[in-house]
C-alpha positions as CSV (number, residue, x, y, z in Angstrom):
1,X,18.7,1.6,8.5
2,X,15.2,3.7,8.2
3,X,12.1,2.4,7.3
4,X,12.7,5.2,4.3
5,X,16.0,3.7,3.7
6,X,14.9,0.1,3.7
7,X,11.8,0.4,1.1
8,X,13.8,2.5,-0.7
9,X,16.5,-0.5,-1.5
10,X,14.3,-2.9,-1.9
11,X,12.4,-0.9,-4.7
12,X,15.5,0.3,-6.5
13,X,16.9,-3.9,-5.9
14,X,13.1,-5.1,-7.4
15,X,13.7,-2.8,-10.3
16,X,17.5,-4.2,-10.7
17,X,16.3,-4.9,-14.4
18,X,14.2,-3.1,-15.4
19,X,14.5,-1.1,-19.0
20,X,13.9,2.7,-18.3
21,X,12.9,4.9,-19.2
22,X,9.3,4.1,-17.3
23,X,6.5,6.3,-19.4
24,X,3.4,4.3,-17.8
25,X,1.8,2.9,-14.6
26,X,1.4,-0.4,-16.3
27,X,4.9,-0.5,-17.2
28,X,5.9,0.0,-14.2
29,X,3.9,-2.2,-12.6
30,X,5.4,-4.6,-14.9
31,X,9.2,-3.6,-14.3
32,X,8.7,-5.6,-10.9
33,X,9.4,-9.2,-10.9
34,X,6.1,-10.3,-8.9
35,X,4.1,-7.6,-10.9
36,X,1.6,-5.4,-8.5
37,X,2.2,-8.1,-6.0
38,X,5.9,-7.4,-5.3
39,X,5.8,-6.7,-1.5
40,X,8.6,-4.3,0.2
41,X,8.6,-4.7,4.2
42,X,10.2,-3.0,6.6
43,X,9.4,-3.7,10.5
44,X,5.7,-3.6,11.1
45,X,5.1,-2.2,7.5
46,X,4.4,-4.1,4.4
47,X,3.5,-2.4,0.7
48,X,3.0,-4.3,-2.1
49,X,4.0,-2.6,-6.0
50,X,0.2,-2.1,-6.7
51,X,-0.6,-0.1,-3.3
52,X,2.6,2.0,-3.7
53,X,1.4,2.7,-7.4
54,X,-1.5,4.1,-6.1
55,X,0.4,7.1,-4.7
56,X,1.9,7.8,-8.3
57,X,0.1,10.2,-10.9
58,X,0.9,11.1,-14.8
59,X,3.0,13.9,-13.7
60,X,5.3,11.6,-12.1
61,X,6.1,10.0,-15.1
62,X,8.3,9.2,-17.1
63,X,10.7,7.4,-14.5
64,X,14.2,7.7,-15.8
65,X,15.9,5.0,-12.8
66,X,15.0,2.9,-10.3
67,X,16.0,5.9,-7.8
68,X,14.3,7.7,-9.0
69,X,11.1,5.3,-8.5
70,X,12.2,4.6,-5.2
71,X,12.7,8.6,-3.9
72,X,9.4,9.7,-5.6
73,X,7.5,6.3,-4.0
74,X,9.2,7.0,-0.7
75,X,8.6,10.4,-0.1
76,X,4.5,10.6,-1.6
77,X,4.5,7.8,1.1
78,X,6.0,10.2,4.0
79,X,8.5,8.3,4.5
């Protein structure tokens, strides 16, 4: 697997239950289990909830699924 396709799993598995849709940063934020501190790694890199947030904006929301999180996280990221 990528580095893409490996963050992008583990955000869509840390949103497994999570209640969309997602209207707000904070909510999101909150979706995770470990909060802005739930970390995705994936070789060298590691990205916590909070510094991935930091890519989002209001236009981005609202979320409607965890794939969709996890495609709009991956690719502001480049991935």
């Amino acid at each position: 697997m990528s580095v893409r396709e490996i963050i992008k799993s583990q955000i869509i598995a840390g949103l497994a239950n999570a209640t969309f849709p997602i209207a707000t940063p904070g909510d999101l934020l909150n979706a995770f289990p470990n909060g802005a501190d739930t970390t995705c790694k994936a070789g060298d890199l590691e990205v916590t909830a909070g510094q991935a947030g930091k890519l989002l904006s209001a236009d981005d929301f609202p979320f409607t699924s965890s794939e969709h999180v996890a495609e709009t996280i991956v690719t502001k990221a480049g991935l």
